[in-house]
C-alpha positions in Angstrom: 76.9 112.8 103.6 74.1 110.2 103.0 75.0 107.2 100.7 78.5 107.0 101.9 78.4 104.3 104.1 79.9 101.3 103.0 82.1 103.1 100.0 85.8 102.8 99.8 87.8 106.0 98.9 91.4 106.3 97.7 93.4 109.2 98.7 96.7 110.0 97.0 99.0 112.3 97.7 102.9 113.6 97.1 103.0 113.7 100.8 101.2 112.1 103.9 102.4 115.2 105.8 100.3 117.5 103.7 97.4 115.4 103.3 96.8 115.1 107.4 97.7 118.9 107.8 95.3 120.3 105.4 92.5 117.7 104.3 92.3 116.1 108.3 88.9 117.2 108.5 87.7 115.9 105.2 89.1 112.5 105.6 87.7 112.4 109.3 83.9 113.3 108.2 84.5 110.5 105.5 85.4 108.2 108.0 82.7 109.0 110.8 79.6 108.4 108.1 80.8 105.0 107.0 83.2 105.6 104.2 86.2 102.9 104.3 89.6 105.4 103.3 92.5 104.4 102.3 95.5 106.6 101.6 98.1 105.9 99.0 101.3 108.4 99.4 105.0 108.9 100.2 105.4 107.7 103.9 107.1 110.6 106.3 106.3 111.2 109.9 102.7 112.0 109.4 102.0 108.3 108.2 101.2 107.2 112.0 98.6 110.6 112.3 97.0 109.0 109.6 96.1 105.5 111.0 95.3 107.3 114.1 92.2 108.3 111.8 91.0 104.7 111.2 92.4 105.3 108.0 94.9 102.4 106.3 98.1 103.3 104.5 99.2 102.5 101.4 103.3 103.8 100.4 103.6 105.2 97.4 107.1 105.8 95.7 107.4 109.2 94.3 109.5 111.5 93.6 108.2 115.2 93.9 110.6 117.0 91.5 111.6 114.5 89.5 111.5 114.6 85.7 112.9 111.5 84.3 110.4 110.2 81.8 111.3 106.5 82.4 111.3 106.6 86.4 108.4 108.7 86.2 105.8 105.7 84.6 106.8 103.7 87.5 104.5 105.7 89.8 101.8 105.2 87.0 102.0 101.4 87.0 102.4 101.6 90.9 99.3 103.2 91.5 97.2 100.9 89.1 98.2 98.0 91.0 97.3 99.4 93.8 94.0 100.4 92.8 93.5 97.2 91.2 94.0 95.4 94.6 91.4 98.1 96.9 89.0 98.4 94.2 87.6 102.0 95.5 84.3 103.2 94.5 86.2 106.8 94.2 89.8 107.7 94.0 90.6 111.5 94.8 93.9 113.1 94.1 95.9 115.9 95.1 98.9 118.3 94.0 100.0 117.6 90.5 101.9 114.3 90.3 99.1 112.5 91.9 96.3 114.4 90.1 98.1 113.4 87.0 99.2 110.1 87.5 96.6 109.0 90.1 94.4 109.9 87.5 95.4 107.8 84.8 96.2 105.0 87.3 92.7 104.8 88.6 90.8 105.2 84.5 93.3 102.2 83.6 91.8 100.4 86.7 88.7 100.9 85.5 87.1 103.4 88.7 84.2 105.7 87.6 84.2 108.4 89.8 87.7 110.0 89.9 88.1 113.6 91.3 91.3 116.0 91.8 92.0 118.8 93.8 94.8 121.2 92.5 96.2 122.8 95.5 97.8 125.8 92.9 100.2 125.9 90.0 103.7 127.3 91.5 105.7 128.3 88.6 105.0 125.9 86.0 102.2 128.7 84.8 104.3 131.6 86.0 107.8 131.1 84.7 108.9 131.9 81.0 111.9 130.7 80.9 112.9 127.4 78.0 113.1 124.7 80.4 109.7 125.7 82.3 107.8 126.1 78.5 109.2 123.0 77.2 108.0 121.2 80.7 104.4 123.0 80.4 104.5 121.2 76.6 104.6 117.8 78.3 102.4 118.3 81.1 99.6 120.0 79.9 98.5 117.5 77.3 98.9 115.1 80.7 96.2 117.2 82.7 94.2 117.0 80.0 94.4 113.7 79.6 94.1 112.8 83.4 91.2 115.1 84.4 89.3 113.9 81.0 87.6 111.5 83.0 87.3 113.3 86.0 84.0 113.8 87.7 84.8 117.0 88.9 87.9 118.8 89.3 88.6 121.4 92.5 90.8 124.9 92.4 91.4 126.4 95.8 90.8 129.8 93.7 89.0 131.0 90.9 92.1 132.1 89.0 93.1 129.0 88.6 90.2 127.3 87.4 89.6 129.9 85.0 92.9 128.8 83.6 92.2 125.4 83.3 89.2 126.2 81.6 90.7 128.8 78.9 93.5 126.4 78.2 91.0 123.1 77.3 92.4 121.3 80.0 88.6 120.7 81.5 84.8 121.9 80.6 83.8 124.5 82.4 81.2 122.7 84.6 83.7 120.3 85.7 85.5 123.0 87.8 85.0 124.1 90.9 86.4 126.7 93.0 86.1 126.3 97.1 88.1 128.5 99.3 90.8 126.7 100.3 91.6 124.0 103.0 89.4 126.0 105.2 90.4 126.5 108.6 89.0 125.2 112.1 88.0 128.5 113.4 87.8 127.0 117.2 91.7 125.9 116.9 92.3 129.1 115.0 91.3 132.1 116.8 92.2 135.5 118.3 94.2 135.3 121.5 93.5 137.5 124.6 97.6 138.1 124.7 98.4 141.2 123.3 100.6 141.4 119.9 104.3 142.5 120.6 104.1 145.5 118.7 106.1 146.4 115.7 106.3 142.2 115.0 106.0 140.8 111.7 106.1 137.1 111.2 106.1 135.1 107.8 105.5 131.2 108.4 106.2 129.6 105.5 108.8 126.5 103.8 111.7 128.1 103.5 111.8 128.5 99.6 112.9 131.7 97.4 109.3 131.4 96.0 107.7 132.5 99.5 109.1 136.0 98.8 111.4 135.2 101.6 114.3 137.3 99.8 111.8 140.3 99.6 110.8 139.7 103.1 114.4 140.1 104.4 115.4 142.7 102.0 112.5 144.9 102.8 113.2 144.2 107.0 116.6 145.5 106.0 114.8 148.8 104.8 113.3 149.3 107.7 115.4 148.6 110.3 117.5 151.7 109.3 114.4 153.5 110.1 113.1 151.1 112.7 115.3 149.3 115.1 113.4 148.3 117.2 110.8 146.4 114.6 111.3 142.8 114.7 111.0 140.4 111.6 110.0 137.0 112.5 110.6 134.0 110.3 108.9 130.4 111.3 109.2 127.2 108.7 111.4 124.3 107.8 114.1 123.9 105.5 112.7 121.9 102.3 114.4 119.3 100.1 113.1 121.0 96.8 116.3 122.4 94.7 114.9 126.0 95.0 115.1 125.8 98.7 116.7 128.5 101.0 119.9 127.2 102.9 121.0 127.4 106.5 123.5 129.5 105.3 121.8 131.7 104.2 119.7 132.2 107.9 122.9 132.5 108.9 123.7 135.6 107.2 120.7 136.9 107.9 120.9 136.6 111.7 124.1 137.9 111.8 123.2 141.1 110.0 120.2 141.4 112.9 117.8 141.2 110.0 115.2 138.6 111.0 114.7 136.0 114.1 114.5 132.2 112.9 112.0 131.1 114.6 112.8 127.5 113.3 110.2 124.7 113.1 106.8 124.6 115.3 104.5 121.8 115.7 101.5 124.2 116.7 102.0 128.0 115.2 98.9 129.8 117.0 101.2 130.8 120.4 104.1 132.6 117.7 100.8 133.9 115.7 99.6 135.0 119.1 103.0 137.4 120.0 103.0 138.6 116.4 101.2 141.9 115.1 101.3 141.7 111.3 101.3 138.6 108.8 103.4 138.6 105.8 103.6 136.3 102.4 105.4 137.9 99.7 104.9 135.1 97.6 106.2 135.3 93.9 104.3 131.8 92.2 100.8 130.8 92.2 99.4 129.6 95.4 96.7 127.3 95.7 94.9 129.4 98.8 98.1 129.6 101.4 96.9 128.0 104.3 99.2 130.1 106.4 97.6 133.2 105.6 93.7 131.9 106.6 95.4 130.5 109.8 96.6 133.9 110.5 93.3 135.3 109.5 91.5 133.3 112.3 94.2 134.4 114.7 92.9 138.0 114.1 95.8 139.4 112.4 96.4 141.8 109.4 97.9 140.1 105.8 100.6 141.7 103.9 100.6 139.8 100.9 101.1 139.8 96.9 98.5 140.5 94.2 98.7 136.9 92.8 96.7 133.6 92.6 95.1 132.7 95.9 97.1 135.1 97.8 94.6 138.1 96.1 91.6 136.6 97.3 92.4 136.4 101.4 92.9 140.1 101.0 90.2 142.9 100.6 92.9 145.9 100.1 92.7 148.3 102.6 90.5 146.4 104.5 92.2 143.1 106.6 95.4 144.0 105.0 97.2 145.2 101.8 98.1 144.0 98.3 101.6 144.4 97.2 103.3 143.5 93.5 105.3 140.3 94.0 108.9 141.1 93.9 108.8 144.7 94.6 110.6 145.5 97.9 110.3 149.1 97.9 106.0 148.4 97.8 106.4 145.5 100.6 108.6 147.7 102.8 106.1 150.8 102.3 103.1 148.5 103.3 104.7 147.0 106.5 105.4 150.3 107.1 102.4 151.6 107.7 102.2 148.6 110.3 105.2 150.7 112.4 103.6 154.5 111.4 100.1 153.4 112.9 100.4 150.2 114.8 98.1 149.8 117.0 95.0 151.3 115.5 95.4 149.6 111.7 96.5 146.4 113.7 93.3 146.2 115.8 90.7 147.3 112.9 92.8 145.1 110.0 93.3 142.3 112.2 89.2 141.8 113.5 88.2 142.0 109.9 90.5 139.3 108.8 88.9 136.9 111.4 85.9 138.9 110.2 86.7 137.0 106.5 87.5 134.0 108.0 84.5 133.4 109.8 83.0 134.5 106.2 84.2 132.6 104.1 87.0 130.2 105.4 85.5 127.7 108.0 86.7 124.0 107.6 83.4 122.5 107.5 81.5 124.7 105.0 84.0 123.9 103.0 84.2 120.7 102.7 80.9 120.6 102.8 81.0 122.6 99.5 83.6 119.6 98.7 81.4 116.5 99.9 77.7 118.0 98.0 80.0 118.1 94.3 80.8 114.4 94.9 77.6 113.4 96.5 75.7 114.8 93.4 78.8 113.1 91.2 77.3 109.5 92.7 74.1 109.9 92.9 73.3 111.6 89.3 
């Protein structure tokens, strides 16, 4: 990281909650060669994790699903000031408000090196219906607008970068795909406390577009044949319109169809009891971070053959591909989990920390991160 001492970087972010969970590591090594950070997002009750870092704080008004085209140049106007007033050398945004706006924030400002990471493209890419294709018609001339004058542009997966390319949104040398958050394979890692067999756990925000729905439906499969299997559900509830309601838990724990696990600051000890990871995700993921975590843990993926979720799974190998939204496929694949446990536990679950090792440690990937923007100054 030569030639960062001394320069000031501008996070932003929907969310200070995200931003310490997954990019921690990135802000830290920023931080410990000099760089002055400052981060511009959303307070919640990660803000104080943050300025344990070194790292100042800057609030940022937002709102995450709003669409109201007046409110929503507020944000715009917000951000300008307050790059006006740091005066970074770089600004770096993430999720798609911030990449957007943060990106046309810091070009009216007047910064040179500007860089985005898109952490995936839920269902504004997937969904068909009128109101998602007229919202695509606004926001895709907005990408391309922000990421213009982008130095480089990051995709947690190839599929998604490939997108942005075919579309026009950026050239094709200003994308680059790393592989995910990565993961901090010390924190992360196999425990010598045997899985509870027959367990299946899906951590995850409790939204629809998890595959939670599938998840429950296909534990209700095969508990008819499996009583004694036990389906595990860990997350929080979310404020987003599409999210899942304690009602709806409810339901399901009265039927003796899952355990709700509820909310855990530190998920390797339920990761540890578990024997099989599942996201049946139905929307473009960015890389789920919840499935490399479970990777490092040692365990076996069930997942769906979609954006970032294909790419933590080699079929067959640490775990199995289903179609999103097909119950009857995601109840036959956690099957085979309760047919042959413990032998396709074991062998699946050492070549997903196998992978992880591979291909998903934290600081090779930001590495890969850090070299893009290095070259970006220095060129």
């Amino acid at each position: 990281m030569n030639g960062w001492a001394g320069k000031k970087i501008l996070f932003t972010h929907n969310t200070t909650r995200y931003l310490l969970l997954h990019y921690r590591e990135l802000m830290e090594s920023f931080v410990h060669n000099g760089a002055k950070v400052v981060v511009c997002a959303p307070f919640d009750d990660m803000v104080a994790g943050i300025r344990e870092l070194g790292i100042r704080c800057v609030d940022l008004k937002l709102s995450r699903q709003g669409l109201n085209p007046v409110f929503e140049l507020l944000p715009i106007f917000n951000l300008s000031r307050v790059i006006v007033r740091e005066r970074p050398d770089v600004v770096f945004n993430f999720s798609i408000k911030p990449v957007i706006y943060g990106g046309l924030a810091a070009r009216l400002a007047g910064v040179r090196f500007i860089f985005s990471m898109i952490t995936g493209l839920g269902h504004l890419f997937m969904e068909e219906s009128t109101k998602y294709k007229l919202i695509r018609g606004i926001v895709l001339p907005l990408y391309r607008l922000a990421l213009r004058w982008n130095a480089a542009v990051f995709f947690q997966n190839p599929d998604d970068k490939d997108l942005f390319v075919g579309l026009g949104l950026i050239g094709s040398g200003k994308g680059h795909a790393i592989n995910g958050t990565g993961i901090d394979l010390d924190e992360f890692r196999p425990s010598a406390e045997a899985p509870v067999a027959g367990t299946f756990i899906l951590v995850s925000r409790l939204l629809w577009s998890k595959g939670i729905k599938e998840y429950v439906d296909a534990a209700r499969v095969l508990k008819k044949k499996y009583p004694a299997a036990e389906f595990q559900l860990l997350g929080p509830f979310d404020d987003n319109p599409a999210s899942i309601y304690a009602s709806d838990i409810d339901e399901w724990l009265r039927g003796g169809l899952i355990r709700y696990l509820g909310v855990a600051e530190h998920v390797r000890p339920y990761l540890a009891r578990a024997s099989v990871f599942v996201l049946p995700t139905i929307y473009r993921e960015g890389r789920p971070r919840a499935i490399l975590e479970a990777m490092a843990c040692g365990k076996p993926i069930v997942t769906t053959d979609t954006p970032g979720c294909r790419q933590t799974v080699n079929h067959g190998e640490n775990g199995l591909l289903v179609r999103a939204g097909d119950v009857e496929e995601l109840a036959a694949a956690m099957e085979q989990f309760l047919i042959d446990d413990d032998d396709l536990v074991i062998k699946m679950g050492r070549r997903s920390r196998q992978l992880a090792e591979e291909k998903y440690s934290v600081s090779e990937v930001n590495d890969s991160i850090v070299s893009v923007m290095t070259q970006a100054l220095t060129s």
